[in-house]
C-alpha positions as CSV (number, residue, x, y, z in Angstrom):
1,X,0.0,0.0,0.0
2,X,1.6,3.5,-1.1
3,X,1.6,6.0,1.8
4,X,2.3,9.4,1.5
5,X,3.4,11.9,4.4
6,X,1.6,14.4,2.3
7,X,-1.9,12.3,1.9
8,X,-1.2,13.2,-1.7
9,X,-1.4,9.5,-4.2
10,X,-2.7,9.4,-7.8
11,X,-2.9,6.6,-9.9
12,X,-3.3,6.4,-14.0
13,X,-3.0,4.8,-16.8
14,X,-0.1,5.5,-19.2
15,X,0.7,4.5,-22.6
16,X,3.6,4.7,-25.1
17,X,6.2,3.3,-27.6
18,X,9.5,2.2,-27.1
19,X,12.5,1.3,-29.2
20,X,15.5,-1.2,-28.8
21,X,19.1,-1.8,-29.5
22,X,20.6,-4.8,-28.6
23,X,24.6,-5.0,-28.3
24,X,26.7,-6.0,-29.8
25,X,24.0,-5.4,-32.3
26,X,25.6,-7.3,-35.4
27,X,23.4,-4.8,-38.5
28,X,20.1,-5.5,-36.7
29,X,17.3,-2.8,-36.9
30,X,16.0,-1.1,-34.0
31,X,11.9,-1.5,-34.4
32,X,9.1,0.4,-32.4
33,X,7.0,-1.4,-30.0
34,X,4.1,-0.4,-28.0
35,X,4.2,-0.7,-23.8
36,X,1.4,0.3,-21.6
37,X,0.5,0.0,-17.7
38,X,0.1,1.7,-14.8
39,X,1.7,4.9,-13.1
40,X,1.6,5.6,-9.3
41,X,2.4,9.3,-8.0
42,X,3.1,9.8,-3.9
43,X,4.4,13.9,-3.3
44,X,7.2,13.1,-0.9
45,X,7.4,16.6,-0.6
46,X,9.6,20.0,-1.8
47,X,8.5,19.1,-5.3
48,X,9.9,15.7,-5.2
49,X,7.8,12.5,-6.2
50,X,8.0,8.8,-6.1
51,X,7.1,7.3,-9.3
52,X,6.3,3.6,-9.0
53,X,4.4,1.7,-12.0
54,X,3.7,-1.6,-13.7
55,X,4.6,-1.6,-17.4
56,X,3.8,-4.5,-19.9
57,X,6.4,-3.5,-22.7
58,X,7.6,-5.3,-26.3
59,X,11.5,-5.3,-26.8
60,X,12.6,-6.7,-30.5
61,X,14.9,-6.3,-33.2
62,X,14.9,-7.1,-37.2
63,X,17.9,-9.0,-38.4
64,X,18.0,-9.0,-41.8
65,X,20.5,-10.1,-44.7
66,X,19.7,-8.8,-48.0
67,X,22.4,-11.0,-49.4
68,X,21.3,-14.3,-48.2
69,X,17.7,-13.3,-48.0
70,X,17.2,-14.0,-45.0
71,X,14.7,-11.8,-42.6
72,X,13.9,-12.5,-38.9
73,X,11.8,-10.6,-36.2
74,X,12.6,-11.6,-32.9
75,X,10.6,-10.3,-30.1
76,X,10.0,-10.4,-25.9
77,X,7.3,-9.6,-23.8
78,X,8.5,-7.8,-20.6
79,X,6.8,-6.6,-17.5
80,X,8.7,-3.6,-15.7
81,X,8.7,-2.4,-12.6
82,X,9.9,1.0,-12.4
83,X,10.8,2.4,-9.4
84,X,11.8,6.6,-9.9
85,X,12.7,9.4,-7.6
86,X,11.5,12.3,-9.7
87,X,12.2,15.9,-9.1
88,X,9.1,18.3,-11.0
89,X,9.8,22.0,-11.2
90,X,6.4,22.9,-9.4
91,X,4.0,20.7,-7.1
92,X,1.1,20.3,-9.3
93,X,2.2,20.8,-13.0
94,X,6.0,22.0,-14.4
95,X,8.8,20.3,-16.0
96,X,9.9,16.8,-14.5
97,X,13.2,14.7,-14.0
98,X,13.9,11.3,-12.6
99,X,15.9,8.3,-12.6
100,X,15.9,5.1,-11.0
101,X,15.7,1.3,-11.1
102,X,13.7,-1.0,-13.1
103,X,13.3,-5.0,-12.4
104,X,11.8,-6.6,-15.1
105,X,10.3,-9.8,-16.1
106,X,11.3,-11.4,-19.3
107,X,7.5,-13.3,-20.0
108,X,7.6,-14.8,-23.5
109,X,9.2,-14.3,-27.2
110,X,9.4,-15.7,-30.1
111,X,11.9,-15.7,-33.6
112,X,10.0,-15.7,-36.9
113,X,11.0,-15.6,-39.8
114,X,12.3,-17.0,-42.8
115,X,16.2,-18.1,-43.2
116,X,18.0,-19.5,-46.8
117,X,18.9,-22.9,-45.1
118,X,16.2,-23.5,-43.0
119,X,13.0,-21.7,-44.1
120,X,10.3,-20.6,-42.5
121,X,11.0,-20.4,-38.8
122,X,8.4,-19.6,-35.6
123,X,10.1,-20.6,-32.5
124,X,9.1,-19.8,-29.1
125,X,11.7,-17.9,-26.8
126,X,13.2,-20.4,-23.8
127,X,14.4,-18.5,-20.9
128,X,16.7,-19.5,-18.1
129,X,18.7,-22.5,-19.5
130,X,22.4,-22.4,-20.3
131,X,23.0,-19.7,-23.0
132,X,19.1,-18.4,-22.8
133,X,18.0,-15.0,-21.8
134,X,17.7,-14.3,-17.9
135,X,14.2,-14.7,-17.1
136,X,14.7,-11.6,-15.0
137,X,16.6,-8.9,-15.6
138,X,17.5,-5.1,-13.9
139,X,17.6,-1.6,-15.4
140,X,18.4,1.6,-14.7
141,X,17.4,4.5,-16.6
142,X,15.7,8.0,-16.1
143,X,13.0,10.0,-17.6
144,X,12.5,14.0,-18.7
145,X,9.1,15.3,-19.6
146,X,6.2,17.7,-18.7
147,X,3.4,17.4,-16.2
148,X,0.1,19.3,-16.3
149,X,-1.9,20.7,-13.9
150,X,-4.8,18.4,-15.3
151,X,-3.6,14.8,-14.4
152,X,-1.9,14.7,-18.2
153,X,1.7,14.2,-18.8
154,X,4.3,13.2,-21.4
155,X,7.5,11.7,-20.2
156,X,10.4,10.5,-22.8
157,X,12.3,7.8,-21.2
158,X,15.9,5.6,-21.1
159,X,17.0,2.5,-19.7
160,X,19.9,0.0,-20.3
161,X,20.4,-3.1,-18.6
162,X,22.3,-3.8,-15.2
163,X,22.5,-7.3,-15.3
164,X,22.7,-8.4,-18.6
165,X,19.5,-9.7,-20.8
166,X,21.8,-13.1,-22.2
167,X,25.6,-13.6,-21.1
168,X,27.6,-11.2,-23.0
169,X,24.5,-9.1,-24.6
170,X,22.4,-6.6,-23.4
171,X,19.9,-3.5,-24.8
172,X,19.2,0.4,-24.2
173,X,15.5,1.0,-24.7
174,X,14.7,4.8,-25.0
175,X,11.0,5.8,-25.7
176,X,8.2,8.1,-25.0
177,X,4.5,7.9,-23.2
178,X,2.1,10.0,-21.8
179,X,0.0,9.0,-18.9
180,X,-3.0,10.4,-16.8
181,X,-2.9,11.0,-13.5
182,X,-6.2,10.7,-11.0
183,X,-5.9,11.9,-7.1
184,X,-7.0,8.9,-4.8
185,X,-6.3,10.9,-1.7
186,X,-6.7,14.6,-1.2
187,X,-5.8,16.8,2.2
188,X,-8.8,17.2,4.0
189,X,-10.2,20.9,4.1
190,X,-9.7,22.7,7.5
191,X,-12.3,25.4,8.8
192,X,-12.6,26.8,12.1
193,X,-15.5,27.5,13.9
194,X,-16.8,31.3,14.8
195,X,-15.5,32.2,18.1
196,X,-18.6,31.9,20.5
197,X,-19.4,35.1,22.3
């Protein structure tokens, strides 16, 4: 449960797009991907937040070889768990900064595809085993954007792996998304009574 010294929480929606580059990257393409979730806001106070959220994100890459014809998407489904300190210019609306620490959950992928010597290929990811991606992995990134006094804001992001996503291979992902804030706790109004003569 998020507590706030403040009594200030909002929770939203938040939606964006997100593109990858795996290293060493060997000629493959960096493709867009869509990644939506859930963003959290708890006012720690002098105009600092806590930015928790739950992302469900698509990380991929195109190899292709024009040569030997060959063309292959390969692509992972990942949940995130962001977890930012973010500093915003004004309490309620202004220009935003943060950085922090992401875990993240490698779910499922797949390669498809067609290569020259094999043909057509759709083959599910396997995670875990002896030279297979990490089932889990850590990032660490930060964020700039905007925030608006109506809930709204737009926030492009970074993030490159800590522990790597397969032994000796790992990805940035840089992006953008906008989410929508809605207060689930407000500070109670005060009033004081008439003096009683």
């Amino acid at each position: 449960m998020l507590v706030s010294a403040n009594g200030q929480i909002s929770l939203g929606p938040m939606a964006g797009i997100n593109n990858t580059e795996f290293h060493p990257s060997r000629g493959n393409k960096r493709i867009i991907n869509p990644r939506i979730g859930v963003l959290a806001d708890v006012y720690i106070g002098a105009n600092f937040h806590f930015n928790p959220g739950l992302t469900l994100s698509r990380i991929g890459l195109l190899a292709e070889d024009l040569y030997w014809r060959e063309k292959v998407n390969f692509h992972v489904h990942v949940a995130e768990i962001p977890l930012y300190l973010t500093y915003q210019t004004k309490k309620e609306s202004g220009f935003l900064i943060g950085a922090g620490v992401s875990p993240n959950i490698n779910i499922n992928g797949r390669w498809k595809g067609n290569l020259n010597n094999v043909g057509d290929i759709d083959v599910p990811l396997k995670f875990g085993g002896i030279g297979d991606p990490h089932r889990i992995t850590v990032g660490a990134g930060g964020n700039i954007g905007y925030a608006f006094k109506n809930g709204l804001s737009v926030r492009a992001f970074g993030q490159t792996l800590i522990r790597d996503y397969q032994r000796g291979s790992f990805y940035n992902n840089l992006g953008i998304s906008g989410a929508y804030l809605m207060p689930l706790k407000k500070k109670a109004a005060t009033t004081s009574a008439p003096a009683g003569r």
